[in-house]
PyMOL Python script that loads the backbone (N, CA, C, O; Angstrom):
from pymol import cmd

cmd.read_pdbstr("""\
ATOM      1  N   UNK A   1      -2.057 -19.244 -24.202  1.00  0.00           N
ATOM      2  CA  UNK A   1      -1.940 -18.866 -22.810  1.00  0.00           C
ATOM      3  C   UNK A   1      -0.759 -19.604 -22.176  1.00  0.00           C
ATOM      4  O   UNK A   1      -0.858 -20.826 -22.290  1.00  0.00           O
ATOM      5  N   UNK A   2       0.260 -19.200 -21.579  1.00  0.00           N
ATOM      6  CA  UNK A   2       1.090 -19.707 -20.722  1.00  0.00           C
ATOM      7  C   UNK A   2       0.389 -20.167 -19.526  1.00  0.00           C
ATOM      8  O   UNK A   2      -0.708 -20.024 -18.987  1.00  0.00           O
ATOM      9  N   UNK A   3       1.592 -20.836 -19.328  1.00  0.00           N
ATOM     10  CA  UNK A   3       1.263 -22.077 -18.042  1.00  0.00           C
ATOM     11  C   UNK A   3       0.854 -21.321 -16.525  1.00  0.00           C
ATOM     12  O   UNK A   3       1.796 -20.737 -15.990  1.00  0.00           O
ATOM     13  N   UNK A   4      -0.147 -21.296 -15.977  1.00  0.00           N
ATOM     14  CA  UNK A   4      -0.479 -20.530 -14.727  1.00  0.00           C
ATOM     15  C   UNK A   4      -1.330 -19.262 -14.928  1.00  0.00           C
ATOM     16  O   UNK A   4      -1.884 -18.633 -14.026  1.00  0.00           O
ATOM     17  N   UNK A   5      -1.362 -18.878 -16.717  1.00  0.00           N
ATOM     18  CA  UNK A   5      -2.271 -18.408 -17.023  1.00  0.00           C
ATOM     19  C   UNK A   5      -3.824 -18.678 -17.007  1.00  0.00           C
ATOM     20  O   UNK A   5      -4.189 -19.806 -17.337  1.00  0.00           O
ATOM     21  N   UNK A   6      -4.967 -17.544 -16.579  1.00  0.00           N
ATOM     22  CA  UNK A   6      -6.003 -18.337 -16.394  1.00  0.00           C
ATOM     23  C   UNK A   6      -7.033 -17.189 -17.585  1.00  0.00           C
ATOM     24  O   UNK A   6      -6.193 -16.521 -18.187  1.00  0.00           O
ATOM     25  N   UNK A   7      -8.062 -16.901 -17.932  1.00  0.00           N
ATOM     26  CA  UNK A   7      -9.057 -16.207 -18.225  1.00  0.00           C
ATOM     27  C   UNK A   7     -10.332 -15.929 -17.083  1.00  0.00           C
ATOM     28  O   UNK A   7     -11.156 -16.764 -16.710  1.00  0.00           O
ATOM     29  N   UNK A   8     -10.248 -14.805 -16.749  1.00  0.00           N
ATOM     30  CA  UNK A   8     -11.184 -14.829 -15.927  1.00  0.00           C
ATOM     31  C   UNK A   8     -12.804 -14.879 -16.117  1.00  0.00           C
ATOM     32  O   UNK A   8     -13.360 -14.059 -16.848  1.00  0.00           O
ATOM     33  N   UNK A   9     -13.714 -16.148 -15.239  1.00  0.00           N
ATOM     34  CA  UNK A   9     -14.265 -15.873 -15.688  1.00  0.00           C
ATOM     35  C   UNK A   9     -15.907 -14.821 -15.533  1.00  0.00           C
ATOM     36  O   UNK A   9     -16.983 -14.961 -16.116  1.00  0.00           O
ATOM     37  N   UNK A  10     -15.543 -13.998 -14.696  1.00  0.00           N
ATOM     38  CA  UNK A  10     -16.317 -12.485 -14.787  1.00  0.00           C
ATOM     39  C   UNK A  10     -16.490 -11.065 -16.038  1.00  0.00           C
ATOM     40  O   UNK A  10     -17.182 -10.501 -16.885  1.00  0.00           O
ATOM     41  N   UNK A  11     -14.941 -11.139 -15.106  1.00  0.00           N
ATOM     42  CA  UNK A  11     -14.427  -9.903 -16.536  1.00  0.00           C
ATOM     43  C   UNK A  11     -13.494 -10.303 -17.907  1.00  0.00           C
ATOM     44  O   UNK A  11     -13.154  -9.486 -18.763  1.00  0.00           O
ATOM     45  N   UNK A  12     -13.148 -11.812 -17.910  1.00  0.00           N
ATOM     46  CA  UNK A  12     -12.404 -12.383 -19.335  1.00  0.00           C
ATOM     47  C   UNK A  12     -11.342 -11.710 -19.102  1.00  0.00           C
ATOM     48  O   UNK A  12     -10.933 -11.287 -20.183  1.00  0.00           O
ATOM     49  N   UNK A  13     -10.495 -11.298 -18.026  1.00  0.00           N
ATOM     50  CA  UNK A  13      -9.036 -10.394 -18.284  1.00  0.00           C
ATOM     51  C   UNK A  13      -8.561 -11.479 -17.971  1.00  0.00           C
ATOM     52  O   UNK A  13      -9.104 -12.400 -17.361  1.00  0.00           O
ATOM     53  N   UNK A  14      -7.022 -11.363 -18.583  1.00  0.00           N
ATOM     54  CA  UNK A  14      -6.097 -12.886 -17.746  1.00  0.00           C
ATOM     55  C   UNK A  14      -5.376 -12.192 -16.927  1.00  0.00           C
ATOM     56  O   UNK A  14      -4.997 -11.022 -16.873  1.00  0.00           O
ATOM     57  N   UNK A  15      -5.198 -13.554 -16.012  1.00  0.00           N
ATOM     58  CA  UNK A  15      -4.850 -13.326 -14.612  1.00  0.00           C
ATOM     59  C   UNK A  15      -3.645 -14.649 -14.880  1.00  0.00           C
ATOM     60  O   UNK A  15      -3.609 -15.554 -15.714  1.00  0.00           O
ATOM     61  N   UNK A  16      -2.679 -14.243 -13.694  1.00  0.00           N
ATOM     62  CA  UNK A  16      -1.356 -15.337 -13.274  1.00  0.00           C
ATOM     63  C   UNK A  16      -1.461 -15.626 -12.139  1.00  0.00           C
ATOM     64  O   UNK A  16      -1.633 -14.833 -11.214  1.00  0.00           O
ATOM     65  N   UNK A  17      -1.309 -17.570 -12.020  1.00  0.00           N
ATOM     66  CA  UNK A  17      -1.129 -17.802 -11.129  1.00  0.00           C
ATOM     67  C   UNK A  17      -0.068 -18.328 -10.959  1.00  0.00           C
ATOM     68  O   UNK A  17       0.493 -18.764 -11.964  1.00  0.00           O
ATOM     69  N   UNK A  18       0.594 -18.481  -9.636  1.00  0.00           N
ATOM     70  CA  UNK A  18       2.356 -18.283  -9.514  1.00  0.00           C
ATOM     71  C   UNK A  18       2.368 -20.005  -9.018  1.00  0.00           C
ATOM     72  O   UNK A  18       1.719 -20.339  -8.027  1.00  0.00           O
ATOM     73  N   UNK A  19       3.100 -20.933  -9.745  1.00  0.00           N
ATOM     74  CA  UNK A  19       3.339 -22.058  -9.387  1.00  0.00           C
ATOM     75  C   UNK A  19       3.259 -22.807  -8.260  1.00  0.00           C
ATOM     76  O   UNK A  19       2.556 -23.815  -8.174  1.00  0.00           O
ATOM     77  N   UNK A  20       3.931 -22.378  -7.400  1.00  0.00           N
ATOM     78  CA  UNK A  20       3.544 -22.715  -5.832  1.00  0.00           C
ATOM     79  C   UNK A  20       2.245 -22.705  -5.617  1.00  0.00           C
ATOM     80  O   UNK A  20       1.591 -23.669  -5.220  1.00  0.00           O
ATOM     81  N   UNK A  21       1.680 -21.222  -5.963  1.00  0.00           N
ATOM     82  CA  UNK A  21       0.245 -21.723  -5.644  1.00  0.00           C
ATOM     83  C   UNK A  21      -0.169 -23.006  -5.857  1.00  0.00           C
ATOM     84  O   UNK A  21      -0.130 -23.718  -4.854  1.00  0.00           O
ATOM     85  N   UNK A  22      -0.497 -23.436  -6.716  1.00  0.00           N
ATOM     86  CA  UNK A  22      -1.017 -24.965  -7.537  1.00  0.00           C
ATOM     87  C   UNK A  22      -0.295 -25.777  -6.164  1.00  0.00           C
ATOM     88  O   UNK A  22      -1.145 -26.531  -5.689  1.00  0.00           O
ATOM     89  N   UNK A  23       0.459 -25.818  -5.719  1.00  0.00           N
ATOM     90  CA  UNK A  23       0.789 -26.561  -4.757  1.00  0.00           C
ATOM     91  C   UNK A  23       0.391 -26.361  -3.725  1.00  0.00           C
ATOM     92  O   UNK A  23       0.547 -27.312  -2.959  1.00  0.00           O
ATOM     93  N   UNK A  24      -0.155 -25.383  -3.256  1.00  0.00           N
ATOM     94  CA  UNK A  24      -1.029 -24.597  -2.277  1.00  0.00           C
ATOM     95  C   UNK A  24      -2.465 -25.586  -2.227  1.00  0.00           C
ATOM     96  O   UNK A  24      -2.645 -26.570  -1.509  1.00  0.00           O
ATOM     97  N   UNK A  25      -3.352 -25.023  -3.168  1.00  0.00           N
ATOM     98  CA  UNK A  25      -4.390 -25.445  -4.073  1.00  0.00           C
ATOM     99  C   UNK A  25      -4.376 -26.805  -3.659  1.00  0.00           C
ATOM    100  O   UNK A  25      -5.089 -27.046  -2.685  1.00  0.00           O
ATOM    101  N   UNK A  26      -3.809 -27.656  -4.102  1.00  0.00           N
ATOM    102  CA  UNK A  26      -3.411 -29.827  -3.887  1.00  0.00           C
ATOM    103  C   UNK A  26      -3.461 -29.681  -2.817  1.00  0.00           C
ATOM    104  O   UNK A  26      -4.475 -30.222  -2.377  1.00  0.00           O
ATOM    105  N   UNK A  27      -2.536 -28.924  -1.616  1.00  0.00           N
ATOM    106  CA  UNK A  27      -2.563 -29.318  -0.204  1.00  0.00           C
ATOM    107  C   UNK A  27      -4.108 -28.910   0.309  1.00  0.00           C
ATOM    108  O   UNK A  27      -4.670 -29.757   1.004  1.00  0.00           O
ATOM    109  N   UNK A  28      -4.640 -27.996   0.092  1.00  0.00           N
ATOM    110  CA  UNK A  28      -5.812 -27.996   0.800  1.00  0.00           C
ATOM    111  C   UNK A  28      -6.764 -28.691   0.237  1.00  0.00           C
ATOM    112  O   UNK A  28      -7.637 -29.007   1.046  1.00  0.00           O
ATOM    113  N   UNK A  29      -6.950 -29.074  -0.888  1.00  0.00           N
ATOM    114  CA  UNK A  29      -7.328 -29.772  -1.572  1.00  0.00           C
ATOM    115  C   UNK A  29      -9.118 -29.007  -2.542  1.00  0.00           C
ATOM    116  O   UNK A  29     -10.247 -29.416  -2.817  1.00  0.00           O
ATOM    117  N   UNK A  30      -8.451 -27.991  -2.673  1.00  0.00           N
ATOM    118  CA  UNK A  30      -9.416 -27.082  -3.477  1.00  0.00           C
ATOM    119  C   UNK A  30      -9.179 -26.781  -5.404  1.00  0.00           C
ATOM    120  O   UNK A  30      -8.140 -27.195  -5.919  1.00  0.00           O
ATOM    121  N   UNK A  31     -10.028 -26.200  -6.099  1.00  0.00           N
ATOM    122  CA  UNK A  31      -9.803 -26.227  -7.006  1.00  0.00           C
ATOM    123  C   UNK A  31      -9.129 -24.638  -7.407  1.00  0.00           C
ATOM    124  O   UNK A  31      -9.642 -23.662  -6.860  1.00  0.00           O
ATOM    125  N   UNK A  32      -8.040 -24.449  -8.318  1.00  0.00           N
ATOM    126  CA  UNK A  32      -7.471 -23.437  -8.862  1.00  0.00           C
ATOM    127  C   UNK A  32      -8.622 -22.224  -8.788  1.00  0.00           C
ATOM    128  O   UNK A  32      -9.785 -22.462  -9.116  1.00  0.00           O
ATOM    129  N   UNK A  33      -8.177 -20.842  -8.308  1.00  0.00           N
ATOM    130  CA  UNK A  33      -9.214 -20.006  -8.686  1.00  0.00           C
ATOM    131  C   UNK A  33      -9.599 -19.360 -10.241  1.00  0.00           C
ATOM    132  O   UNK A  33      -8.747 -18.925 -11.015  1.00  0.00           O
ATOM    133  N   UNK A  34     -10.827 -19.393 -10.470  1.00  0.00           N
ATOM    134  CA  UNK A  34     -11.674 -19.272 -11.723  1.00  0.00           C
ATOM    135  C   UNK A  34     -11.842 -17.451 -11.862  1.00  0.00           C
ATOM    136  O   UNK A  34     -12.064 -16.973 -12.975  1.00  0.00           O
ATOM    137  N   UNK A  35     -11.746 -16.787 -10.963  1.00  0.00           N
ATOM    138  CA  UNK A  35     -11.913 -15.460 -10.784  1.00  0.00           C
ATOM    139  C   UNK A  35     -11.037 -14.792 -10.366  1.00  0.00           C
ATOM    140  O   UNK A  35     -10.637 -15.082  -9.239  1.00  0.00           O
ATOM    141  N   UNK A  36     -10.196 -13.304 -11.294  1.00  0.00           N
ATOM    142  CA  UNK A  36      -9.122 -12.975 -11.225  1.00  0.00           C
ATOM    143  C   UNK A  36      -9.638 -12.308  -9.926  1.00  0.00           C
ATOM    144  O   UNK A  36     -10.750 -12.095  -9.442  1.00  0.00           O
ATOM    145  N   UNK A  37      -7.766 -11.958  -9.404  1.00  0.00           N
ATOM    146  CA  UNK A  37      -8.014 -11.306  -7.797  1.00  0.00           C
ATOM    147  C   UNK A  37      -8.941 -10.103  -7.899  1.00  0.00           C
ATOM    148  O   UNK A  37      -9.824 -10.189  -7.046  1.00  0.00           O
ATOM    149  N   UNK A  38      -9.029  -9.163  -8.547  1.00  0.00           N
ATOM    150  CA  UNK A  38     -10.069  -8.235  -7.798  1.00  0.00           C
ATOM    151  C   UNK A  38     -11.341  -8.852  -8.467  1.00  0.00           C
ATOM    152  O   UNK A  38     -12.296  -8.297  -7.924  1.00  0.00           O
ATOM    153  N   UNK A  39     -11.635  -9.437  -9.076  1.00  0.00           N
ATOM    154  CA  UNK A  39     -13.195 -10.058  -9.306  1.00  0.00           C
ATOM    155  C   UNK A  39     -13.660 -10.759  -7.870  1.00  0.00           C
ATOM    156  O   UNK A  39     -14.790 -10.709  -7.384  1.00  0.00           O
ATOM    157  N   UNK A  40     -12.391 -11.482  -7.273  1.00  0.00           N
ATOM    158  CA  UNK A  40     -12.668 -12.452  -6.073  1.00  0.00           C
ATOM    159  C   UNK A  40     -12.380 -11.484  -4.801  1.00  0.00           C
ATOM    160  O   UNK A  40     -12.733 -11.924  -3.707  1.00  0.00           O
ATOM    161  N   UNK A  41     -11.734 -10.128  -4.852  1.00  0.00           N
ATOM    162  CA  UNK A  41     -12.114  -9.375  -3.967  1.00  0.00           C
ATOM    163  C   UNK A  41     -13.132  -8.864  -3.475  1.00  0.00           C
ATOM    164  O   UNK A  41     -13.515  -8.780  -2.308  1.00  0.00           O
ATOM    165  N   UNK A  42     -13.773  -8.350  -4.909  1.00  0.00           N
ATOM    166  CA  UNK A  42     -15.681  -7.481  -4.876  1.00  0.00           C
ATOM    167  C   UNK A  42     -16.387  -9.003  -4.325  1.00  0.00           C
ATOM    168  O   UNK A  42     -17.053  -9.055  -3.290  1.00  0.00           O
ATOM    169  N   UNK A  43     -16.219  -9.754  -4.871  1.00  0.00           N
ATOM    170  CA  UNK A  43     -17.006 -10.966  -4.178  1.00  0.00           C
ATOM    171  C   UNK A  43     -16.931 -10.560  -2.753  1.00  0.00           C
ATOM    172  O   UNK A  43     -17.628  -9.694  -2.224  1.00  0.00           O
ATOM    173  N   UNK A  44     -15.838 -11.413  -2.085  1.00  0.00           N
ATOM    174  CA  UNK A  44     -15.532 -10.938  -0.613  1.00  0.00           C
ATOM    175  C   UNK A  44     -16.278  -9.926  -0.610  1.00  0.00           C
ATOM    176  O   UNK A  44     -17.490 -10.106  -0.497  1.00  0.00           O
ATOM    177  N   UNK A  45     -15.741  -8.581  -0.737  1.00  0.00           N
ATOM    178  CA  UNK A  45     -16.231  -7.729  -0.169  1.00  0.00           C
ATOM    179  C   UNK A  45     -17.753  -7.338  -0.388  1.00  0.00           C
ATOM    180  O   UNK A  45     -18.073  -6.215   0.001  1.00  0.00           O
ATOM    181  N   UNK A  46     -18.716  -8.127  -0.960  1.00  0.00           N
ATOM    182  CA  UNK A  46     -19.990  -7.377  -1.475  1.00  0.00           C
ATOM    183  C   UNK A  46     -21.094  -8.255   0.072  1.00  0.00           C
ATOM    184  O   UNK A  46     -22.290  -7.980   0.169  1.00  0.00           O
ATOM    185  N   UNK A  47     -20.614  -8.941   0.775  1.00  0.00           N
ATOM    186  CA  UNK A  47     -21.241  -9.156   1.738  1.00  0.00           C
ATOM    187  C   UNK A  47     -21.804  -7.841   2.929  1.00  0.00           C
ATOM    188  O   UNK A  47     -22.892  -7.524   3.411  1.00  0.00           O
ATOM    189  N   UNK A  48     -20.270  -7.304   3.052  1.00  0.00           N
ATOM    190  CA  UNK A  48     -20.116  -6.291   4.080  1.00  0.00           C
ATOM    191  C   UNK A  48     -21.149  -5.271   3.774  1.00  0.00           C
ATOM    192  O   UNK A  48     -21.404  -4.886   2.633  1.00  0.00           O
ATOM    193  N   UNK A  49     -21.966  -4.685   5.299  1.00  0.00           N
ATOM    194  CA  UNK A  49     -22.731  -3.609   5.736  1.00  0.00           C
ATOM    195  C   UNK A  49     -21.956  -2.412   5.899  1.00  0.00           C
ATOM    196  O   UNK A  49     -21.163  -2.250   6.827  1.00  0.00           O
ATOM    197  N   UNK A  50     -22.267  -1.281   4.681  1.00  0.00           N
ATOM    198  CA  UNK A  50     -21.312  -0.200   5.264  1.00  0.00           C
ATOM    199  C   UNK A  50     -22.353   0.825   5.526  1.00  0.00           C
ATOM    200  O   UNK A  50     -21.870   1.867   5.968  1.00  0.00           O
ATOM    201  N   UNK A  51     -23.827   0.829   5.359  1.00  0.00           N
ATOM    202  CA  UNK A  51     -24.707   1.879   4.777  1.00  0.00           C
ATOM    203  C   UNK A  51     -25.681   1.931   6.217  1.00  0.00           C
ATOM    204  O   UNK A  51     -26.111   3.009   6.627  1.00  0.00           O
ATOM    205  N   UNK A  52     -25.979   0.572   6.954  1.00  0.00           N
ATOM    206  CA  UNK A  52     -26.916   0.445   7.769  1.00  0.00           C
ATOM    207  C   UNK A  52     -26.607   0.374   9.257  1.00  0.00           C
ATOM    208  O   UNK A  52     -26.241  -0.716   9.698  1.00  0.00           O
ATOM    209  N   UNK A  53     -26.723   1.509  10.155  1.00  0.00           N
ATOM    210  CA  UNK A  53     -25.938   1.220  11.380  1.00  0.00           C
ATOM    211  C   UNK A  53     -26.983   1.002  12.706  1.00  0.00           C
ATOM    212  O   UNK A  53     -27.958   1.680  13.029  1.00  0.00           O
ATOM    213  N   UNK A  54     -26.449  -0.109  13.295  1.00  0.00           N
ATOM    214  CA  UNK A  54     -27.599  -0.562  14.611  1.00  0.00           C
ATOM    215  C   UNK A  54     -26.741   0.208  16.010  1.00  0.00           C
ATOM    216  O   UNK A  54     -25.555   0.528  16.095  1.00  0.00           O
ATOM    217  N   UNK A  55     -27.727   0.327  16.899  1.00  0.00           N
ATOM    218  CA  UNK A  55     -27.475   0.240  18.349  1.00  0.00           C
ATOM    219  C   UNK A  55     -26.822  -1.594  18.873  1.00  0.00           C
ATOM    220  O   UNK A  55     -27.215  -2.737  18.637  1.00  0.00           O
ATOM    221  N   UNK A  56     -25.960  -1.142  19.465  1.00  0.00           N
ATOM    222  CA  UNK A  56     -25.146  -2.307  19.729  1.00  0.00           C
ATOM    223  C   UNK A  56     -24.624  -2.026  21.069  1.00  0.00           C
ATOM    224  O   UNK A  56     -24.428  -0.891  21.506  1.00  0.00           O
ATOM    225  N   UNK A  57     -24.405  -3.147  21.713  1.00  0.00           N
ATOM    226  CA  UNK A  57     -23.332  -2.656  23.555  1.00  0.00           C
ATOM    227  C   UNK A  57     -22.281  -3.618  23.007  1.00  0.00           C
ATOM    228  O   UNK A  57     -22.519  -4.507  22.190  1.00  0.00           O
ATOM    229  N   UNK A  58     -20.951  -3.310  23.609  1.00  0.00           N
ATOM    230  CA  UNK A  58     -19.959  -3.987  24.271  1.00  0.00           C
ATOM    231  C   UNK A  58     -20.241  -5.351  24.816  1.00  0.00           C
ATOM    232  O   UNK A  58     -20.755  -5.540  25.919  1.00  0.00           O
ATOM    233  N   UNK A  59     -19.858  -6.343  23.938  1.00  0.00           N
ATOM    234  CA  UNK A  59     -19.714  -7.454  24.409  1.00  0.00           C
ATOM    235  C   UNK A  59     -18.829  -7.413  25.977  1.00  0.00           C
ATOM    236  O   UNK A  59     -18.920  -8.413  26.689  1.00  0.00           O
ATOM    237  N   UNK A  60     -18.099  -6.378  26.391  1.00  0.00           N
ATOM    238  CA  UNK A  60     -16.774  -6.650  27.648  1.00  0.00           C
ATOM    239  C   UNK A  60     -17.245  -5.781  28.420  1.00  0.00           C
ATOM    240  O   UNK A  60     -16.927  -6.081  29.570  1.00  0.00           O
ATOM    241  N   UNK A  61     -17.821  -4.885  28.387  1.00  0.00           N
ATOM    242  CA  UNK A  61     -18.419  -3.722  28.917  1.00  0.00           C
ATOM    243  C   UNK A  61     -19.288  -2.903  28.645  1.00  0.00           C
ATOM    244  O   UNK A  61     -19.271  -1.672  28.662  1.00  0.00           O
ATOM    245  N   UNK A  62     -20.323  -3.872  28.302  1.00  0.00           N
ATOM    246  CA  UNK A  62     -22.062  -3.293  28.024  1.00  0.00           C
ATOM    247  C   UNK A  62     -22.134  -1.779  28.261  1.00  0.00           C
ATOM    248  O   UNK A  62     -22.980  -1.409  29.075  1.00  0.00           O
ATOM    249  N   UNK A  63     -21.004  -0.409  27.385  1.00  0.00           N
ATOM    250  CA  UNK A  63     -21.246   0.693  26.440  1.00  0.00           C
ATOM    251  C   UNK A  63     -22.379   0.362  25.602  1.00  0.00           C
ATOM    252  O   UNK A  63     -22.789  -0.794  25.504  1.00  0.00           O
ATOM    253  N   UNK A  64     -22.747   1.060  25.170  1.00  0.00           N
ATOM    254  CA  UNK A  64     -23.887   1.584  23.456  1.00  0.00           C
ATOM    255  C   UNK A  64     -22.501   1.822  22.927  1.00  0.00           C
ATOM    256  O   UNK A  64     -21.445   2.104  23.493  1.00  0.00           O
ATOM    257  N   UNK A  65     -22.822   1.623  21.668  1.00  0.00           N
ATOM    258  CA  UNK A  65     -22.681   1.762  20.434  1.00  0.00           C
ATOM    259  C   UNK A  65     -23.437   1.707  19.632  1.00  0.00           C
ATOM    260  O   UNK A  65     -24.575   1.281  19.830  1.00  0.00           O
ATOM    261  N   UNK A  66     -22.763   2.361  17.863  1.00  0.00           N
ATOM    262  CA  UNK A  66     -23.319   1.802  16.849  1.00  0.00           C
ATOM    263  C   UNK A  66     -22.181   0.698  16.223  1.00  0.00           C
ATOM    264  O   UNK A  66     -20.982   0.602  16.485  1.00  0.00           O
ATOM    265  N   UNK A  67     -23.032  -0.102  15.287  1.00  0.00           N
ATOM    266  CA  UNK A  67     -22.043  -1.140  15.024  1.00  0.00           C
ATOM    267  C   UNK A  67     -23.090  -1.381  13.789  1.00  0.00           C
ATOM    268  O   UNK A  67     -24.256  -0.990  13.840  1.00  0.00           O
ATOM    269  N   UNK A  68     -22.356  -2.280  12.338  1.00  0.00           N
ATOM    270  CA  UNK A  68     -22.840  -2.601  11.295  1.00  0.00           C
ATOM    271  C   UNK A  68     -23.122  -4.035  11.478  1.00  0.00           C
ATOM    272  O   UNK A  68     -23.455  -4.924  10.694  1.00  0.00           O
ATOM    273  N   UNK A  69     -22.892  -3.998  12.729  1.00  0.00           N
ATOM    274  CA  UNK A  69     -23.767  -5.825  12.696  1.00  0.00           C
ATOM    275  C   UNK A  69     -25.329  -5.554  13.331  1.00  0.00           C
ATOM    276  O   UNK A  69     -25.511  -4.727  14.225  1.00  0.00           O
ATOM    277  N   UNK A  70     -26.356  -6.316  12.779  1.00  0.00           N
ATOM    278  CA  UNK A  70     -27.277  -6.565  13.246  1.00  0.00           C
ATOM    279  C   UNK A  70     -27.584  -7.196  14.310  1.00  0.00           C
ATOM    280  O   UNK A  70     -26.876  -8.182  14.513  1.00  0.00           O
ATOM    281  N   UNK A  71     -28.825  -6.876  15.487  1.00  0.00           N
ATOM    282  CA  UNK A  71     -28.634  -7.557  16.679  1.00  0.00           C
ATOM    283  C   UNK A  71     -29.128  -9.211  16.181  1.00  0.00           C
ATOM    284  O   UNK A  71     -28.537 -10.118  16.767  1.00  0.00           O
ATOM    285  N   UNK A  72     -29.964  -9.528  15.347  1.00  0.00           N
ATOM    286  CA  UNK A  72     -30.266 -10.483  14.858  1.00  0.00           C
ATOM    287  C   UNK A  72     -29.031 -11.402  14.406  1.00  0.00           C
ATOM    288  O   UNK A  72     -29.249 -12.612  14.351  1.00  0.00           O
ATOM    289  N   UNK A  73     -27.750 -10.928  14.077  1.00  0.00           N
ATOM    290  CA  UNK A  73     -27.048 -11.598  13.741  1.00  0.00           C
ATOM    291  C   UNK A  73     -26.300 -12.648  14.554  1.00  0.00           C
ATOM    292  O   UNK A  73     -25.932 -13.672  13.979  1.00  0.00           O
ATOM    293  N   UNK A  74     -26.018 -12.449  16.002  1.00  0.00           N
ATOM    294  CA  UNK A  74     -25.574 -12.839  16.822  1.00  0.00           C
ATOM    295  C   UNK A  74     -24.367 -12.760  17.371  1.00  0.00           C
ATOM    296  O   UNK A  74     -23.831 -13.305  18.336  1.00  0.00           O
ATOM    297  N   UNK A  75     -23.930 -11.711  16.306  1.00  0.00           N
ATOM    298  CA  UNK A  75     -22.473 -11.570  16.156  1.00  0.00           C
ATOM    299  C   UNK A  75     -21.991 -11.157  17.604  1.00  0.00           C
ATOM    300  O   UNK A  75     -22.638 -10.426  18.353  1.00  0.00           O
ATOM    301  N   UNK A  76     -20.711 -11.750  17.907  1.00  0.00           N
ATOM    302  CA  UNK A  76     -19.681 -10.916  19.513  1.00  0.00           C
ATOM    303  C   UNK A  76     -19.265  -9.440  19.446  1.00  0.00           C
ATOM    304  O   UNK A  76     -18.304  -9.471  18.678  1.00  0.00           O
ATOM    305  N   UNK A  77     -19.460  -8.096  19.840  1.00  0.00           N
ATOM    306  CA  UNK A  77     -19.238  -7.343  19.208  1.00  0.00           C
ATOM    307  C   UNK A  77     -18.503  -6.448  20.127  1.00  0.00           C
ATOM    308  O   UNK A  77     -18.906  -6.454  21.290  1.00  0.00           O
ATOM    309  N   UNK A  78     -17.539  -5.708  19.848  1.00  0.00           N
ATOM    310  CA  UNK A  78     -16.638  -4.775  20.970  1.00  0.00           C
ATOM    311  C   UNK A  78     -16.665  -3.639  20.657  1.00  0.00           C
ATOM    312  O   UNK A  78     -16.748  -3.397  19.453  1.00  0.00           O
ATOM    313  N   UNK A  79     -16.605  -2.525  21.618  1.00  0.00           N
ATOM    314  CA  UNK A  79     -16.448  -0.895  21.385  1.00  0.00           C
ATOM    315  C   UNK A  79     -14.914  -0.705  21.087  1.00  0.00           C
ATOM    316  O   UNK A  79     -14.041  -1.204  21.799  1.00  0.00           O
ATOM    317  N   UNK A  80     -14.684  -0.005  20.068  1.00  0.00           N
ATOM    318  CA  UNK A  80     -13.681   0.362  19.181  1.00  0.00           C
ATOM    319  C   UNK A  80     -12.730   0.585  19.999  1.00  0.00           C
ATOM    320  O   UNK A  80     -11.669  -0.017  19.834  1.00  0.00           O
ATOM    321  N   UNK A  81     -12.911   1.642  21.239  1.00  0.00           N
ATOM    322  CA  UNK A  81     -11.479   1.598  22.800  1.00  0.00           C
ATOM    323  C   UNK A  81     -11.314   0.718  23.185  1.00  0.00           C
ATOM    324  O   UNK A  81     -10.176   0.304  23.407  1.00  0.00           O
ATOM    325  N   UNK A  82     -12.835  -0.225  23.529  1.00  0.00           N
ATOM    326  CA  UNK A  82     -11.760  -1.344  24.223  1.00  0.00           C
ATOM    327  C   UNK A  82     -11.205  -2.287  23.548  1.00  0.00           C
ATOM    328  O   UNK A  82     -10.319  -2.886  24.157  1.00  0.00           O
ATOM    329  N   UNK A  83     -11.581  -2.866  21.741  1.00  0.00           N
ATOM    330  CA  UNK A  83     -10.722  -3.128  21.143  1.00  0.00           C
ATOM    331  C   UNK A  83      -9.340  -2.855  21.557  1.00  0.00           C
ATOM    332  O   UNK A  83      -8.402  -3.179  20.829  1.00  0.00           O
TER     333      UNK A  83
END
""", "prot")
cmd.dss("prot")
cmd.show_as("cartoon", "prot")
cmd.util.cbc("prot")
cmd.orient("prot")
């Protein structure tokens, strides 16, 4: 494996990481990523609600809406215009 080369470890494909990064990585003081980019994308993305939609108002102007946040969540939430 070359240098900045990694094995991923989800799907075992190799992945490159570009030098600077690693210098990236030291300054924040985290460890090199272990999971090639779209393995660490589906991560990210497997949180997100796309299937379940609530009644929601306008945080700026208490409209209805629907919105994929739950009212339980607490989340701040805006109608898409007044975005």
């Amino acid at each position: 494996m070359a240098p900045g080369t990694k094995t991923c470890q989800n799907c075992k494909k190799e992945f490159t990481i570009d030098p600077e990064d690693f210098g990236f990585y030291e300054k924040i003081q985290v460890p090199p990523p272990t999971f090639c980019p779209e393995c660490r994308m589906q991560r990210r993305f497997a949180w997100r609600n796309e299937r379940t939609l609530y009644k929601g108002k306008c945080a700026a102007t208490g409209k209805d809406f629907l919105t994929m946040f739950s009212p339980e969540s607490n989340m701040v939430v805006y109608d898409r215009d007044y975005w």
